[in-house]
N, C-alpha and C positions, 0 to 999 in steps of 0.2 A: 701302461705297465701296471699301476698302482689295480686298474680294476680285474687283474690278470691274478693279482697275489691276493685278493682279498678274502677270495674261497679260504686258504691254505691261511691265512690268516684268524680267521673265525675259527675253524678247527682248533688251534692251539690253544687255550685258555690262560696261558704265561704270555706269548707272545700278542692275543688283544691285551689284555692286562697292560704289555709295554706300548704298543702302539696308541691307547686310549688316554693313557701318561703321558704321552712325549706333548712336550711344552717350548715353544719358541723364547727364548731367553733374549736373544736381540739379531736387531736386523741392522745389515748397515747397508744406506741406499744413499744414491748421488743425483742429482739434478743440474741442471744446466738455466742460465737467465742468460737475458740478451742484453745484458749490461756490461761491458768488458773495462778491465784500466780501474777495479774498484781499489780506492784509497782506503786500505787498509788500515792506518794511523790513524787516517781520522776519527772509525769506526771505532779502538781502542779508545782513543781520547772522551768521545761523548759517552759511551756507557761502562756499565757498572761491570754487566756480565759479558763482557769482551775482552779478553787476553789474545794482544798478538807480540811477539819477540820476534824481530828480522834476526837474530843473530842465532837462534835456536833453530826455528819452524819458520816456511814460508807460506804459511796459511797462519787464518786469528780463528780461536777457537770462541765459539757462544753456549750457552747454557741456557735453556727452557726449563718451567717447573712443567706446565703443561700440554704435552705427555712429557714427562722425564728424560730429558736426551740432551746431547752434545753432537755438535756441529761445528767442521772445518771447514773455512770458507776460505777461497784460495782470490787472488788480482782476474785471473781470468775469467771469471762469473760462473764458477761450479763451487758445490754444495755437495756437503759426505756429511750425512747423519747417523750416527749411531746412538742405540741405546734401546728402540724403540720395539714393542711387544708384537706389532702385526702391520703386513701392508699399509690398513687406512692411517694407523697412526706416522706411518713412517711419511705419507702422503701430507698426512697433516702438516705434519713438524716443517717439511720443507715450506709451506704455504705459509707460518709462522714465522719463519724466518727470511723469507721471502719479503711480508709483511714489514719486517721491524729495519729491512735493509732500505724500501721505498719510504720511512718517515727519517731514517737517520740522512739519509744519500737527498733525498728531495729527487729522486728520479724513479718514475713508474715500470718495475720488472715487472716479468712474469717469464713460467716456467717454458722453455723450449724442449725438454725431455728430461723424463724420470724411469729412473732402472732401478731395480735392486739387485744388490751385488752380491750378499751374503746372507745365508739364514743361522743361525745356533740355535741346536736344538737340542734335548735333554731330556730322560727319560732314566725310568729305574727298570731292574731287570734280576732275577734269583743270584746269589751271592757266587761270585767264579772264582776257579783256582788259575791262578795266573801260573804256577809252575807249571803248566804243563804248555806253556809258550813257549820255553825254552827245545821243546821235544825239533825233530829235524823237520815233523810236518808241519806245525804250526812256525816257524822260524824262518820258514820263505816268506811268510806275508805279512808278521807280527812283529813288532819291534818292542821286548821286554827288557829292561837293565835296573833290575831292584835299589842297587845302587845308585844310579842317577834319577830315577823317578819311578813313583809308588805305580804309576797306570801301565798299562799296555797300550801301544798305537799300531791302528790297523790304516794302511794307505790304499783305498778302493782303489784309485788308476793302476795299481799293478793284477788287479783282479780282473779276469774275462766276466764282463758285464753287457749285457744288451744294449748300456747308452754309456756315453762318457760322460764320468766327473770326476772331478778334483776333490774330494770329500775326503775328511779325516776324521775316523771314529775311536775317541781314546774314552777306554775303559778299565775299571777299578773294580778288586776283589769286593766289595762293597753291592756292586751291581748296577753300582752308576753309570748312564754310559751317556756321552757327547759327541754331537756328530757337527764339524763345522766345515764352511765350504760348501755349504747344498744352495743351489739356486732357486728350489720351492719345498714346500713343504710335505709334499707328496714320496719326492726324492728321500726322504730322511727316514718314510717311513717302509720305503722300497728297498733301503739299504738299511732296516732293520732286520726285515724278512729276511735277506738273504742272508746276511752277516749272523740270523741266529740259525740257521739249517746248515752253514759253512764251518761256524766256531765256534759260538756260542753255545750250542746244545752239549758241543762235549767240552767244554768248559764247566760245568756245573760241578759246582762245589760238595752240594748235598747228595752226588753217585758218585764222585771220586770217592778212594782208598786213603786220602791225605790224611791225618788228623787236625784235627783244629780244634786247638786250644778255649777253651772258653772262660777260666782262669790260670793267673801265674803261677798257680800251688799245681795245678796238675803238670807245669812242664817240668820234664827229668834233665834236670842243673848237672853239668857234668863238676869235679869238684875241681877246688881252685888247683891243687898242686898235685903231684903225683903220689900216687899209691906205693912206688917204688920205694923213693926217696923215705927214711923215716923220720918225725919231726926230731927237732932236737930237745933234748935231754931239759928237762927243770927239776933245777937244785931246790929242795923244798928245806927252809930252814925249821930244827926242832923249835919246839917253844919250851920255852924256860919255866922251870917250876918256879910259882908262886911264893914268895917267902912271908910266911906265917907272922903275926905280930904279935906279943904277948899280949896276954890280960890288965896286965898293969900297965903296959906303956898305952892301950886304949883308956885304960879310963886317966890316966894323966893326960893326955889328949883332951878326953871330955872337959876335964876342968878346966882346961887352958880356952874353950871354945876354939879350937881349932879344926875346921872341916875338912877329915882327910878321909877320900874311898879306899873301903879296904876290899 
């Protein structure tokens, strides 16, 4: 599919631009060992970076610096790692942890199967008008609510697609756009292509008719109260003429040193 779009892809000079961007943010992938019945508590008790709570979670969670990631480790001998930038590291990590469970357990695993289960991916794209998600054509497949959140989400499984997936692409007038749920990385960029010939292209902010503000002084403030109503009335008091001091009572003053403003 991916070598099918890639013509139509080269063509567009916005659309390489996002596809050349798009960046894996994390992967979460699961493995299996053929150690089952693992004592959980105990693993908490001897190390540092082991958190398990029976009363919260029924898996103990571990922390790696390297590659950077967390991993749920459940009694039945499976492994869900998240955090992790690509495939080999996500490979890695499992082996790492695989590793640190055969010195703590005193029992020799090794991995019976690894999948991965999720990709996040992430990419920038020219700046969209999200108001016109609300229109009746864009609103069968787009779900916009400015009130409850700034993005728009777009759900592919209700879209006629050549292959099935589960993929969620939520996007922001910004031009950000994230796609999770892909099973490979090829898929994210499959469901860019389409998603930008489908919505995105008339989405673009810089051929709409919208205005957009670029400072607060250009936007027209409607006023606080009505023009109707008129305000009320202020009583302005006169000011009081000045009373004069003579000549004599100042310089009797002077003599007394007494400092009075006249």
């Amino acid at each position: 599919m991916l070598a099918e779009l890639m013509p139509k892809i080269k063509k567009n000079t916005q659309l390489l631009a996002a596809a050349e961007g798009m960046k894996i943010s994390n992967i979460a992938a699961t493995c299996n060992i053929d150690v089952k019945n693992i004592n959980l508590p105990h693993l908490a008790r001897d190390s540092f970076f082991i958190n398990y709570y029976k009363c919260t979670f029924a898996a103990a969670a571990e922390r790696i610096a390297n590659p950077w990631c967390a991993a749920l480790i459940y009694q039945m001998g499976v492994i869900v790692s998240m955090g992790t930038k690509s495939p080999l590291e996500a490979y890695y990590a499992c082996l790492k942890y695989i590793e640190s469970l055969n010195n703590r357990l005193g029992v020799e695993c090794s991995i019976t199967g690894f999948k991965i289960d999720n990709y996040v991916c992430t990419t920038h794209l020219f700046p969209l008008d999200l108001t016109i998600c609300t229109t009746e054509r864009m609103n069968k497949f787009i779900e916009y609510d400015e009130g409850k959140f700034s993005g728009a989400i777009l759900r592919c499984k209700f879209l006629k697609l050549p292959f099935h997936t589960e993929a969620v692409i939520t996007f922001f007038s910004s031009g950000n756009i994230n796609f999770t749920g892909l099973k490979s990385f090829e898929e994210g960029v499959c469901l860019l292509e389409i998603a930008y010939e489908r919505f995105f292209i008339h989405l673009d902010a810089t051929k709409t008719n919208t205005p957009r503000y670029s400072r607060c002084e250009d936007v027209k403030r409607e006023p606080l109260y009505n023009s109707k109503i008129t305000p009320a009335l202020i009583i302005k008091s006169e000011k009081e003429p000045q009373t004069q001091v003579p000549k004599d009572v100042r310089l009797l003053m002077s003599q007394m040193l007494i400092n009075v403003d006249f």
